[in-house]
KOLPAVEX-952453 format. One line per 5 residues: their letters; for each residue x, z, y of N, C-alpha, C. Coordinates in steps of 0.05 Angstrom, whole numbers, always signed. Layout:
<sites>
a = X/Z/Y/X/Z/Y/X/Z/Y | ... $
</sites>
This chain:
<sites>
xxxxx = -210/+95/+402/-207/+90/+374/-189/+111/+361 | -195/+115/+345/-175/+138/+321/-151/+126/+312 | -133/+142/+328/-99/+138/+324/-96/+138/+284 | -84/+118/+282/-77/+119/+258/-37/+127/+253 | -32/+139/+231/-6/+151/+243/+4/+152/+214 $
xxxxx = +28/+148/+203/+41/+156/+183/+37/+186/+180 | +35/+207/+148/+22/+231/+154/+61/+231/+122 | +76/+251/+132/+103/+258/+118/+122/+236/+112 | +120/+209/+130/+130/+187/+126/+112/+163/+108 | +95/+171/+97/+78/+155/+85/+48/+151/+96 $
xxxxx = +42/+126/+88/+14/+120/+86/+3/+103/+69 | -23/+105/+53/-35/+103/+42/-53/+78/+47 | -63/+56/+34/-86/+31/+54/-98/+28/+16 | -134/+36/+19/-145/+17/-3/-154/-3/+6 | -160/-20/-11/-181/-51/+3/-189/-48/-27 $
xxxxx = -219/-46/-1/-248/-50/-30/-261/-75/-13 | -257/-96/-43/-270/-128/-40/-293/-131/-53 | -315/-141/-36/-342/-156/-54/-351/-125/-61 | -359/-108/-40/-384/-81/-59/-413/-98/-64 | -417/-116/-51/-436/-138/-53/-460/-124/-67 $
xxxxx = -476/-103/-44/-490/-92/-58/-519/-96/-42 | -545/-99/-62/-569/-97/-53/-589/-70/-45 | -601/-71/-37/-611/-48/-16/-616/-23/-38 | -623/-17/-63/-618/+0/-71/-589/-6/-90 | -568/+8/-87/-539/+3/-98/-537/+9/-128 $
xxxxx = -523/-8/-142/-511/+5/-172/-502/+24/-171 | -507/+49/-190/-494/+76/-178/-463/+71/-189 | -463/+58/-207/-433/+43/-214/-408/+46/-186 | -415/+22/-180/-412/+14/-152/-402/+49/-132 | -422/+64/-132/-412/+87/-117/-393/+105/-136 $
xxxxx = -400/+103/-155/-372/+116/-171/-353/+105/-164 | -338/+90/-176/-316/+74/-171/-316/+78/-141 | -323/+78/-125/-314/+86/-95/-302/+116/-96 | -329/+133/-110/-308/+152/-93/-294/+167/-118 | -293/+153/-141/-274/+162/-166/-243/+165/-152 $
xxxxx = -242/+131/-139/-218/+117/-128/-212/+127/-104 | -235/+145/-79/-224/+161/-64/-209/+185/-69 | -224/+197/-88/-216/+223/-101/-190/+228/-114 | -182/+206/-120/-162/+198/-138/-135/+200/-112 | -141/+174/-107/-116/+159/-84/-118/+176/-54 $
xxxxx = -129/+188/-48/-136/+206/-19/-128/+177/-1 | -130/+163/+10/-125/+143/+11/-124/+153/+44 | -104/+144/+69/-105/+148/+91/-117/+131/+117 | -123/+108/+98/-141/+78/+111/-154/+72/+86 | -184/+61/+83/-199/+37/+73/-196/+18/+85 $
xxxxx = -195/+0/+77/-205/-27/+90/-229/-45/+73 | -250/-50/+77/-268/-61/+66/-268/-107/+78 | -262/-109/+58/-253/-137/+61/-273/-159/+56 | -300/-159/+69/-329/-168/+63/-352/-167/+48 | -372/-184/+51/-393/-188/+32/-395/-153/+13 $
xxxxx = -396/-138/+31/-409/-111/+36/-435/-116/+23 | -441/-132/+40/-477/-131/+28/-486/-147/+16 | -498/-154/+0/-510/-181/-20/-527/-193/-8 | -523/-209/+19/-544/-214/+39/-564/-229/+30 | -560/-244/+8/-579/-265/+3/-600/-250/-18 $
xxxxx = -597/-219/-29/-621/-209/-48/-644/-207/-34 | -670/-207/-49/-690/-212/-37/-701/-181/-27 | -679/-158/-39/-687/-137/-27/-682/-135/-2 | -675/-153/+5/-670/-148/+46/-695/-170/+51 | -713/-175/+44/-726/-185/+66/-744/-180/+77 $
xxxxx = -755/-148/+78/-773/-133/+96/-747/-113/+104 | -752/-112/+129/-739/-85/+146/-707/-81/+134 | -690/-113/+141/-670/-106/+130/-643/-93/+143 | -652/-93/+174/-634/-73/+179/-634/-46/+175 | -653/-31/+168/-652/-11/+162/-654/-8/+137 $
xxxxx = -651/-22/+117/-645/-23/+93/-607/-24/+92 | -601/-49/+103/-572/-50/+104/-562/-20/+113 | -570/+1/+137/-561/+23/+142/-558/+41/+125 | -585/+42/+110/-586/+62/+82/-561/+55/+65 | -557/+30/+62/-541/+16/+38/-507/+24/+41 $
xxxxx = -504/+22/+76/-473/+23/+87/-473/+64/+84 | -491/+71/+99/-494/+95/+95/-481/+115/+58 | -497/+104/+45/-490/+103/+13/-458/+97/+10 | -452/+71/+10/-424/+68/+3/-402/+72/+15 | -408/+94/+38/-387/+96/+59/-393/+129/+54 $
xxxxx = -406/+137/+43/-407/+165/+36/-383/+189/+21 | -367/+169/+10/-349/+189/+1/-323/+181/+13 | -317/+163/+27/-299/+163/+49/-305/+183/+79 | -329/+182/+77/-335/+199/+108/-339/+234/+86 | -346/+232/+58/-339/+269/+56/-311/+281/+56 $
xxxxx = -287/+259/+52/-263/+266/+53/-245/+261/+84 | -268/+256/+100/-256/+248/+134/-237/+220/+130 | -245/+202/+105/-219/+186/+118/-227/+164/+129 | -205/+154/+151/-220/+127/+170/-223/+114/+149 | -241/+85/+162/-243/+67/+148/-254/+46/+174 $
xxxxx = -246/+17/+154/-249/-4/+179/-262/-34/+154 | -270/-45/+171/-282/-65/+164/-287/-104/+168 | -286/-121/+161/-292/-148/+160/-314/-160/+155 | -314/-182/+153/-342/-188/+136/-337/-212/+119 | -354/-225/+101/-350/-244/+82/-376/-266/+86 $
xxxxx = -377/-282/+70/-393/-300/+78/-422/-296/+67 | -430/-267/+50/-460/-265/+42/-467/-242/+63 | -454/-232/+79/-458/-206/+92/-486/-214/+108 | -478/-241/+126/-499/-251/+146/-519/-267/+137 | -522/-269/+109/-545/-273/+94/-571/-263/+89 $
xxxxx = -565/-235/+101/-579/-214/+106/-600/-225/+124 | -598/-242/+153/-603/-247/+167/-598/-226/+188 | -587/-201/+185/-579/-193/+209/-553/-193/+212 | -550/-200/+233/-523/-215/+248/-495/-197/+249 | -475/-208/+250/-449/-192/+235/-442/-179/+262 $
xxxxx = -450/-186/+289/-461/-165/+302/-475/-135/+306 | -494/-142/+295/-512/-122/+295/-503/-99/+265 | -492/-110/+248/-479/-93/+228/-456/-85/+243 | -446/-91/+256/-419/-74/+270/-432/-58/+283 | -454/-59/+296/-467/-29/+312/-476/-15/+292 $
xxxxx = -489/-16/+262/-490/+1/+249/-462/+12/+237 | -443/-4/+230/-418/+10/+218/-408/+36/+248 | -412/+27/+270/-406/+47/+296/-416/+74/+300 | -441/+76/+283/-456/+102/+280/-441/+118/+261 | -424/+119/+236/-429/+122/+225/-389/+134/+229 $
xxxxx = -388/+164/+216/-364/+185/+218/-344/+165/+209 | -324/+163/+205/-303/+167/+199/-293/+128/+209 | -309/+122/+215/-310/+90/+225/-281/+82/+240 | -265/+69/+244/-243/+72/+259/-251/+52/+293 | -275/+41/+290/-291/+30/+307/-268/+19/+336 $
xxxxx = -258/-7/+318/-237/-18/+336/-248/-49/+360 | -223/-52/+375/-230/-69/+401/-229/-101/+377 | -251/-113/+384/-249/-130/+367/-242/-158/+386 | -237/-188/+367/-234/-199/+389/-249/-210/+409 | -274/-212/+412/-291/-207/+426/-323/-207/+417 $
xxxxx = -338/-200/+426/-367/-197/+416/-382/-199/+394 | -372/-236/+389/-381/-254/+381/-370/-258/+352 | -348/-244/+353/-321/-240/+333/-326/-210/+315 | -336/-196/+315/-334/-171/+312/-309/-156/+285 | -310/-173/+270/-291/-176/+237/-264/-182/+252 $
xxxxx = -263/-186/+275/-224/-201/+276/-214/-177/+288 | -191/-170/+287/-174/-142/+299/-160/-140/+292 | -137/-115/+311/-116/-114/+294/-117/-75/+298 | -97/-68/+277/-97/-40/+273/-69/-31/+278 | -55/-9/+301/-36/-5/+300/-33/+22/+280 $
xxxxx = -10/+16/+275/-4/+47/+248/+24/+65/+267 | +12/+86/+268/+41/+98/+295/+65/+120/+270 | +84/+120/+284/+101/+141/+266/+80/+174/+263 | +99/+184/+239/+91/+215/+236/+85/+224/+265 | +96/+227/+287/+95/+239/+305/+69/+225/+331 $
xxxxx = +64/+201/+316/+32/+190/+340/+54/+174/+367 | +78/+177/+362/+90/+159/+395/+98/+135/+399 | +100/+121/+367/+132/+96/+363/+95/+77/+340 | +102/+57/+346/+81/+33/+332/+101/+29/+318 | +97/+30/+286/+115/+20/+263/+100/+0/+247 $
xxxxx = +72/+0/+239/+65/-23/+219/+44/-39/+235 | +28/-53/+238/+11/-72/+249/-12/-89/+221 | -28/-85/+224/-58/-91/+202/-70/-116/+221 | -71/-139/+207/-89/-158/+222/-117/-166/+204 | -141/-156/+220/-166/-152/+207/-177/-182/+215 $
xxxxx = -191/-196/+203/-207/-230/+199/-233/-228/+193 | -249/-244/+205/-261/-255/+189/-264/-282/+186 | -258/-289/+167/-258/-314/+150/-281/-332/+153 | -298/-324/+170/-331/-338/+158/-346/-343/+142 | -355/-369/+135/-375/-373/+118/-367/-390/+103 $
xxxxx = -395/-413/+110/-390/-442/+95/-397/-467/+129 | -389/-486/+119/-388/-506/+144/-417/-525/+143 | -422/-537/+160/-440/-555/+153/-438/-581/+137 | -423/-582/+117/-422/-592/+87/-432/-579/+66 | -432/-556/+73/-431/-535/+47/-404/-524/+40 $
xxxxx = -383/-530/+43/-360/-519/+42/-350/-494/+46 | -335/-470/+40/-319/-460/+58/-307/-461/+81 | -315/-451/+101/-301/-464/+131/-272/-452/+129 | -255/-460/+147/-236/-448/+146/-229/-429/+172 | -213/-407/+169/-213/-392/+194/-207/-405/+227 $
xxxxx = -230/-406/+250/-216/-417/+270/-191/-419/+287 | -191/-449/+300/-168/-448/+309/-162/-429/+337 | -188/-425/+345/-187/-395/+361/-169/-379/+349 | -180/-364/+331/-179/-342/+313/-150/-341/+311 | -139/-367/+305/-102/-368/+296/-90/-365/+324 $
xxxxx = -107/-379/+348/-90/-369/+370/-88/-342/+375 | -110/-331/+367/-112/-294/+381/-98/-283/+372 | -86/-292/+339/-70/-282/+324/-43/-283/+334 | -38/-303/+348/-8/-313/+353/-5/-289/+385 | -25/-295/+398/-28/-276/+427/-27/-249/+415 $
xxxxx = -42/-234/+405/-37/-219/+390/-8/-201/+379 | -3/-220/+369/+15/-210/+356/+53/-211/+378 | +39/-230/+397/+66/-238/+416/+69/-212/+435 | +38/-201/+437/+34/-178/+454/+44/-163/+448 | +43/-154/+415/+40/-124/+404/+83/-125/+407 $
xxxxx = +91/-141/+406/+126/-147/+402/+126/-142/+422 | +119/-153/+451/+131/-148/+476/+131/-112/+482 | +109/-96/+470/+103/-75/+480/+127/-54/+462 | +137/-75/+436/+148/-56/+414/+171/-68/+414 | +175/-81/+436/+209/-88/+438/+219/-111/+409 $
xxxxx = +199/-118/+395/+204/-134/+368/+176/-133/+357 | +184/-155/+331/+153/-153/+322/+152/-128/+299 | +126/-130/+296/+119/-101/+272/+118/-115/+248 | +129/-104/+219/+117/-114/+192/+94/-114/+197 | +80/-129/+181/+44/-138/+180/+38/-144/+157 $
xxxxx = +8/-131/+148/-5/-140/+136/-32/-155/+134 | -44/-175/+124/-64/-187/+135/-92/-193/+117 | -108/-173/+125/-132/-179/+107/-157/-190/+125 | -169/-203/+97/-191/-222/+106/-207/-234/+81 | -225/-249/+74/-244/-248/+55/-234/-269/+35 $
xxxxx = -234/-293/+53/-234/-326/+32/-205/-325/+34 | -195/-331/+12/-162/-346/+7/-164/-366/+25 | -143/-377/+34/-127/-396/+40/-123/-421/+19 | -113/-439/+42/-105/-469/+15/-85/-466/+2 | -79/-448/+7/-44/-444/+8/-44/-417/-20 $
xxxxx = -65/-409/-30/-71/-400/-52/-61/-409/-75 | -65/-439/-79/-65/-451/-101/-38/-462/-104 | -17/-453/-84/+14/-449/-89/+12/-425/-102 | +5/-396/-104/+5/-378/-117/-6/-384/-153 | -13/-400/-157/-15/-409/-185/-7/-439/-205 $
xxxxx = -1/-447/-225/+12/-465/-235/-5/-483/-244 | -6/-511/-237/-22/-527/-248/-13/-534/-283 | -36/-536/-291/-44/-539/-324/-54/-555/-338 | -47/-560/-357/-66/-582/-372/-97/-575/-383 | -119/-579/-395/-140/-574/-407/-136/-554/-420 $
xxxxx = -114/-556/-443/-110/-541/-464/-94/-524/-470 | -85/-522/-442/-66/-490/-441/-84/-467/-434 | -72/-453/-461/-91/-424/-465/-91/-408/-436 | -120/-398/-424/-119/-378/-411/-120/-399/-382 | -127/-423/-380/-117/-437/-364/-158/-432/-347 $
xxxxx = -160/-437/-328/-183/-444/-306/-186/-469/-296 | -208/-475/-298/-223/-505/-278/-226/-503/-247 | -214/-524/-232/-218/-519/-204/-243/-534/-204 | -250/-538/-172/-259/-548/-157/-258/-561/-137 | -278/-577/-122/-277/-583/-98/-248/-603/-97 $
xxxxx = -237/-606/-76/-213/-623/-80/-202/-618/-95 | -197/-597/-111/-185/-598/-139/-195/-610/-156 | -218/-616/-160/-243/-617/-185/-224/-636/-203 | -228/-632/-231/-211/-642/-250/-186/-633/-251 | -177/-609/-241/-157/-601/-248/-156/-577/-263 $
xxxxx = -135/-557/-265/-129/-530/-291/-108/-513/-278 | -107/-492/-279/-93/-476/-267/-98/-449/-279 | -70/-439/-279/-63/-415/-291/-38/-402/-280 | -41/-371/-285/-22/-351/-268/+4/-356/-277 | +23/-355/-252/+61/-351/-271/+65/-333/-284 $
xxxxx = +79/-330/-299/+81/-306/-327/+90/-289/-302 | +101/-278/-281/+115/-254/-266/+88/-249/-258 | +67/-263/-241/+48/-244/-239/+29/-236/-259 | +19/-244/-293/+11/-227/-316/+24/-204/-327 | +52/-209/-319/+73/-187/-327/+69/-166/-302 $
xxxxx = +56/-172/-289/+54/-144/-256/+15/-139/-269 | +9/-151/-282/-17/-127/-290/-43/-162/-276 | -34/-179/-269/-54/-200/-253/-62/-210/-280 | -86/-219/-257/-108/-234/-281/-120/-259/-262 | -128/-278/-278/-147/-298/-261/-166/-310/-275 $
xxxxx = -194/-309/-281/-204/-316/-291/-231/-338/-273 | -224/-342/-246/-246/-368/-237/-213/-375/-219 | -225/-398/-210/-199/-416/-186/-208/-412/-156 | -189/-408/-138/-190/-399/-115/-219/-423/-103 | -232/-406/-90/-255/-424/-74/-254/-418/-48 $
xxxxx = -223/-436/-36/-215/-443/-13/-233/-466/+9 | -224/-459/+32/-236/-482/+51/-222/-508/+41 | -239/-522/+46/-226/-562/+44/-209/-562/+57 | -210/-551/+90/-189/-562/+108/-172/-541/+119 | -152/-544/+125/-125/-531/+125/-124/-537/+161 $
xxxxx = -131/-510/+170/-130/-504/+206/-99/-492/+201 | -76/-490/+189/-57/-485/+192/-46/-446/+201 | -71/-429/+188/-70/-409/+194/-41/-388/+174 | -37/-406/+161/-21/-398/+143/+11/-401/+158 | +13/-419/+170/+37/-434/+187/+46/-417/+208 $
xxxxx = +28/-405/+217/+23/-382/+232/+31/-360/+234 | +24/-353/+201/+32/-325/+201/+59/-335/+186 | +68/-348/+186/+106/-356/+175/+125/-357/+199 | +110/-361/+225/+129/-366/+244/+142/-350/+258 | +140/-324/+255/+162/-296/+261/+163/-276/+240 $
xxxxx = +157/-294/+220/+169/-271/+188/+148/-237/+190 | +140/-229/+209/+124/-201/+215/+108/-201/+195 | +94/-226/+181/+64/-219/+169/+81/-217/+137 | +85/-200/+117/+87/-190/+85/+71/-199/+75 | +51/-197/+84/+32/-207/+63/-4/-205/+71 $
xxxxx = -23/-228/+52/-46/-232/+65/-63/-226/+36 | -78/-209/+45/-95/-204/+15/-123/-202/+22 | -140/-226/-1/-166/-231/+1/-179/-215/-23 | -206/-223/-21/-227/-220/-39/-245/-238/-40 | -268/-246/-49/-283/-264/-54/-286/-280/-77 $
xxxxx = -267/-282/-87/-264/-288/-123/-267/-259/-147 | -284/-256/-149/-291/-232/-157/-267/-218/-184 | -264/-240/-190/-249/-243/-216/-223/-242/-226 | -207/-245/-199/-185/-254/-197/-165/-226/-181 | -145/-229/-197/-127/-202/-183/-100/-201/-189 $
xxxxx = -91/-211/-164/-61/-216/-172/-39/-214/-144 | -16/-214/-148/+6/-221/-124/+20/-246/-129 | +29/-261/-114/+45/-276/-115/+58/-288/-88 | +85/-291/-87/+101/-300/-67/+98/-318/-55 | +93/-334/-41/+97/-367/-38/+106/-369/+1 $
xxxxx = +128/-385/+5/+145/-385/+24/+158/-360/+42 | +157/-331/+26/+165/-310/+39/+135/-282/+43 | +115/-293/+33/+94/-289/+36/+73/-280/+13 | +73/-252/+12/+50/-243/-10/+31/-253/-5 | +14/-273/-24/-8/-278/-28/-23/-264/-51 $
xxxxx = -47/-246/-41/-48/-237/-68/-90/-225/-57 | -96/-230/-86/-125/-231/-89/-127/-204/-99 | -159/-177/-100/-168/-151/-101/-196/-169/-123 | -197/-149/-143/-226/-158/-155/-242/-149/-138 | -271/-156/-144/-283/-143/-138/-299/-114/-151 $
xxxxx = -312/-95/-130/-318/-71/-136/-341/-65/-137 | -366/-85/-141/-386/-82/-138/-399/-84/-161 | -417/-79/-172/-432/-78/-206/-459/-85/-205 | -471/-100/-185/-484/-118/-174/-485/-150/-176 | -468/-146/-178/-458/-179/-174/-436/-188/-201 $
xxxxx = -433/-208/-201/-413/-211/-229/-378/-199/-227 | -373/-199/-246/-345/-188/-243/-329/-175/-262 | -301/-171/-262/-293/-173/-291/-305/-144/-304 | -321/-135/-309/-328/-111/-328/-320/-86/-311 | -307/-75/-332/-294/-46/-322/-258/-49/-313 $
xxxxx = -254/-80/-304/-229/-80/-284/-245/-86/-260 | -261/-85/-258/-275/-82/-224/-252/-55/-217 | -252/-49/-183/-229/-43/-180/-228/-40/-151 | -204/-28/-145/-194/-32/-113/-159/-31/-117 | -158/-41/-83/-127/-45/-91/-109/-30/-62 $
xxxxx = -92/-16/-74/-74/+7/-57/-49/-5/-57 | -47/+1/-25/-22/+1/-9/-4/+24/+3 | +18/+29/-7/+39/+48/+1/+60/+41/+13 | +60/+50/+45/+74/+40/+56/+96/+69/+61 | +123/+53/+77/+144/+78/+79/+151/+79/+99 $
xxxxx = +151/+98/+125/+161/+102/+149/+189/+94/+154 | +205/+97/+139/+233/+93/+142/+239/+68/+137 | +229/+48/+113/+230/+23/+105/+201/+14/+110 | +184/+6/+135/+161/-1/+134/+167/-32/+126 | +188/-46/+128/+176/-76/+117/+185/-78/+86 $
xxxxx = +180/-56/+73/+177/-57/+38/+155/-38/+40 | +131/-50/+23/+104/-38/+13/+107/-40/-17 | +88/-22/-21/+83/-22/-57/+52/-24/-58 | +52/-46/-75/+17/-49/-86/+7/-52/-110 | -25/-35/-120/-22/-32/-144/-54/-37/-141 $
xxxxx = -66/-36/-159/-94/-41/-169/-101/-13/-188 | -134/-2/-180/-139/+19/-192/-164/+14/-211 | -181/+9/-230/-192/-1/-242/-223/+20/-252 | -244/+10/-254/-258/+25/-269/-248/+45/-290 | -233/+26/-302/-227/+34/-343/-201/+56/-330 $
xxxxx = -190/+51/-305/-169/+78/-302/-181/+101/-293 | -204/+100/-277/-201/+123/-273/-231/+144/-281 | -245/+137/-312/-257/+147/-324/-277/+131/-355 | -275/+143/-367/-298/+125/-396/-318/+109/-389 | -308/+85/-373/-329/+69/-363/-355/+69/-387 $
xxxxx = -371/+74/-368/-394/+59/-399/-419/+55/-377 | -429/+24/-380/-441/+24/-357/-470/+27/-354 | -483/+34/-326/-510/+55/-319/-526/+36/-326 | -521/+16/-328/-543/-11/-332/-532/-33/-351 | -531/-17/-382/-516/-38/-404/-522/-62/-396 $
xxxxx = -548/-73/-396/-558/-114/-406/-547/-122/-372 | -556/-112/-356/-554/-116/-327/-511/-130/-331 | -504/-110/-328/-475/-110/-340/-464/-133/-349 | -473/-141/-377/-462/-155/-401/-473/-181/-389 | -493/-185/-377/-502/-223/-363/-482/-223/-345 $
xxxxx = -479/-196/-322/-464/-203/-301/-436/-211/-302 | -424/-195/-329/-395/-194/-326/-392/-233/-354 | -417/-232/-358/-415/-269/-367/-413/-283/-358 | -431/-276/-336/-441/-299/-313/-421/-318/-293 | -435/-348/-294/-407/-365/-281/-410/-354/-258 $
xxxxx = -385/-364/-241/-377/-350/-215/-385/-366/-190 | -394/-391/-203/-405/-409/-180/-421/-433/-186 | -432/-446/-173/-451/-468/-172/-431/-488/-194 | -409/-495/-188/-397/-514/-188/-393/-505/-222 | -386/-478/-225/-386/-472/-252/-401/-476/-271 $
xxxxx = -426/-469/-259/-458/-473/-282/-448/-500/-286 | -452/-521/-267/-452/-546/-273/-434/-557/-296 | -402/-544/-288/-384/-560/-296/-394/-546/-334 | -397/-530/-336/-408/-513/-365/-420/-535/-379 | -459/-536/-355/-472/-551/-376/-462/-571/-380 $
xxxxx = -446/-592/-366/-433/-618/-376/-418/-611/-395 | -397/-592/-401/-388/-592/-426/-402/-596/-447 | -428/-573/-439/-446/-568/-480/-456/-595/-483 | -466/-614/-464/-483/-631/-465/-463/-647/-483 | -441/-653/-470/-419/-663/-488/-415/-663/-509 $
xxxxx = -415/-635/-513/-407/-619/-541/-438/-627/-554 | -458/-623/-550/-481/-634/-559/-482/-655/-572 | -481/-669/-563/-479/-704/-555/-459/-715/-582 | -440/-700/-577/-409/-704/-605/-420/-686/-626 | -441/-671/-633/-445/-660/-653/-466/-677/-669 $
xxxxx = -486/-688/-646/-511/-700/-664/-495/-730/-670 | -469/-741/-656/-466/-757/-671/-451/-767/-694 | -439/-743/-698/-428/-733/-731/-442/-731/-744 | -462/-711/-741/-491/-704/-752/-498/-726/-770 | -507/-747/-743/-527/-775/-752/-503/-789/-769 $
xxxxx = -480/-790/-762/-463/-809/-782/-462/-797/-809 | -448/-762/-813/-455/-762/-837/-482/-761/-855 | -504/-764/-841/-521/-766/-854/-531/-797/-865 | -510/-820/-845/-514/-847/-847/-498/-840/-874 | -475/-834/-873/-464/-835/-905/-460/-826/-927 $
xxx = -480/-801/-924/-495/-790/-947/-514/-803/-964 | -529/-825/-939/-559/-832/-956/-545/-865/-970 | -518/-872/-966/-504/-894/-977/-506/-892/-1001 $
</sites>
C-alpha cells in the first residue's frame, strides 16, 4: 500500500460525500471535483459512499462496466494530479447489483488508489489508514475507514456491526501497542450515528429554520445551535440514523484517540458539532445527480499539523466558492435542489397540503355559507 506521510509538517484530507452518480455523470459533478482538486492540492481524498446511484436504471445492462467507466470519470482528476485516494461505501452503491466487492476490484485497477488491507473480504469499506511523519518512520495520525451499510430487514437504517466495533477496538489497541500510545483519529463513514441528534437542538413547529424528523423521532423539530450557523453550518433535512444504537459511538469515547467522525448521506446537511469530546460533523453532498443544496454542494477539507496532530482544522469548499456556478442542466437542477430528501418527506408534505387543503375549502364553504345569509 502507498505510505501516506505528512509532506513540510502538514497534511491535507478532502471527503467527497454522495457523488451519487449514474452511468453517464453530471458534468457538474466532475467540475466541482476537480475545481476542488485544483484548488486544495489535497494530499488524501477520501470518498465517503453512495459513489454510484445504484438504484438508476442506467445500470441495468452491463453494469459493471458501466460503474468502471463512471469510477474511471470521477476519479480522473485526482489520478491527473497523482493524489491517493481511498474509499467506503454507502447504502445505494450495492444497488447497482454489483457487489461492494467486486467494486473494490474495480477501484484496485485504477492509479492513484491507496488500495488498503481491509477488514476482511467480505468487509471491503472498513480500514484503517496510517499517516507517518515528514520523514516516512514515526505513525502520527490514524484514519478509521467504515462502512456503515445499508438498510435492515425492516427497512431501516442498519446500524454499523458489532463485529465492525470490535475490529475497531482491536484495531486500534494494536495500532497503540506498536506506537507506544494511541494516535489522534479521525473517523469516516457514510450514515450518522444516533448520537447525531445530540449535535442539534430540539424545536418547536414554529421555530424559524427548524426541520421535521423521523422514524423514532417522527413528530418532532430540530434545528442547528447558533455556534455551528455562526461556523458557516447548515441543515436543511434531519439526520436519517439507524433505530438501534450497537454502541459504536461508546467506542470511539473510550481512549479519547478518535477527534472526530464525519458522515455524509444527508445530502443537505453540513455542519460540526461537539457532543461528549467528540466532532460530530456532516459533508453535503457533491453530486448534481441527485438532490442537494444547489451550488453549496461541496466537499469538506482537513488540515492537519505534524507538531500538534491532535488539533485539526476543517472547512467546507462549495460550488458558489470556487467558480460562477450556473448549472449544465438548469430544470434538471431546480426539481433536484426542491426535491424532498426522503420517502418519509414526500409523505409528511402531502399530509400537510391535504391539511392545508382541507382548512381552506372549509373557510371557503363557510364564507360562502355567510355570504348567501
Amino acid at each position: 500500500m502507498q505510505t501516506l506521510r505528512f509532506n513540510n509538517g502538514t497534511f491535507k484530507i478532502m471527503q467527497i460525500a454522495d457523488v451519487q452518480e449514474s452511468a453517464v455523470p453530471n458534468p457538474d459533478t466532475i467540475k466541482l471535483i476537480h475545481l476542488a482538486v485544483e484548488r486544495e492540492k489535497p494530499d488524501l481524498v477520501i470518498f465517503t459512499g453512495d459513489q454510484i446511484k445504484g438504484y438508476s436504471t442506467s445500470f441495468k445492462k452491463n453494469p459493471r462496466q458501466k460503474i468502471e467507466n463512471l469510477l474511471f470519470q470521477v476519479t480522473e482528476p485526482l489520478r491527473e494530479y497523482n493524489i491517493p485516494f481511498a474509499v467506503t461505501f454507502g447504502n445505494h452503491d450495492r444497488d447497482s447489483g454489483v457487489p461492494n466487492k467486486e467494486q473494490m476490484e474495480i477501484y484496485r485497477k485504477l492509479d492513484s488508489f491507496v488500495n488498503p488491507d481491509s477488514r476482511n473480504q467480505n468487509d471491503p469499506g472498513t480500514y484503517s489508514l496510517l499517516i507517518k511523519d515528514s520523514e516516512g518512520k514515526k505513525d502520527i495520525f490514524c484514519l478509521y475507514i467504515i462502512d456503515s451499510n445499508a438498510k435492515d430487514e425492516n427497512g431501516n437504517y442498519a446500524p454499523v456491526t458489532k463485529e465492525q466495533i470490535e475490529w475497531y477496538k482491536h484495531e486500534r489497541d494494536r495500532i497503540e501497542s506498536v506506537n507506544n500510545g494511541c494516535l489522534p483519529s479521525l473517523v469516516f463513514q457514510h450514515i450518522p450515528l444516533p448520537e447525531y441528534y445530540k449535535a442539534i437542538r430540539k424545536c418547536s413547529y414554529f421555530t424559524k429554520g427548524r426541520v421535521e424528523a423521523f422514524g423514532s423521532h417522527k413528530n418532532e423539530f430540530y434545528k442547528l445551535f447558533d455556534d455551528s450557523v455562526a461556523d458557516g453550518g447548515f441543515m436543511l433535512e434531519s439526520p436519517a440514523t439507524p433505530e438501534i444504537n450497537n454502541g459504536e459511538f461508546d467506542a470511539f469515547k473510550e481512549k479519547g484517540d478518535v477527534l472526530g467522525i464525519y458522515v455524509g448521506h444527508d445530502h443537505n446537511n453540513s455542519f460540526v458539532k461537539k457532543v461528549d469530546g467528540i466532532d460530530l460533523g456532516y459533508t453535503q453532498g457533491a453530486g448534481f445527480s441527485t438532490y442537494g443544496p444547489g451550488g453549496n454542494r461541496g466537499v469538506r477539507i482537513f488540515e492537519l499539523n505534524e507538531d500538534v496532530p491532535a488539533q485539526y482544522h476543517t472547512y467546507t469548499v462549495t460550488m458558489n466558492d470556487l467558480c460562477d456556478y450556473k448549472a449544465a442542466k438548469p430544470l434538471g437542477e431546480f426539481i433536484l435542489s426542491h426535491a424532498p430528501s426522503s420517502v418519509a418527506q414526500v409523505k409528511s408534505t402531502a399530509k400537510r397540503l391535504a391539511v392545508s387543503a382541507i382548512a381552506i375549502g372549509s373557510v371557503y364553504i363557510g364564507l360562502s355559507r355567510l355570504l348567501r345569509k
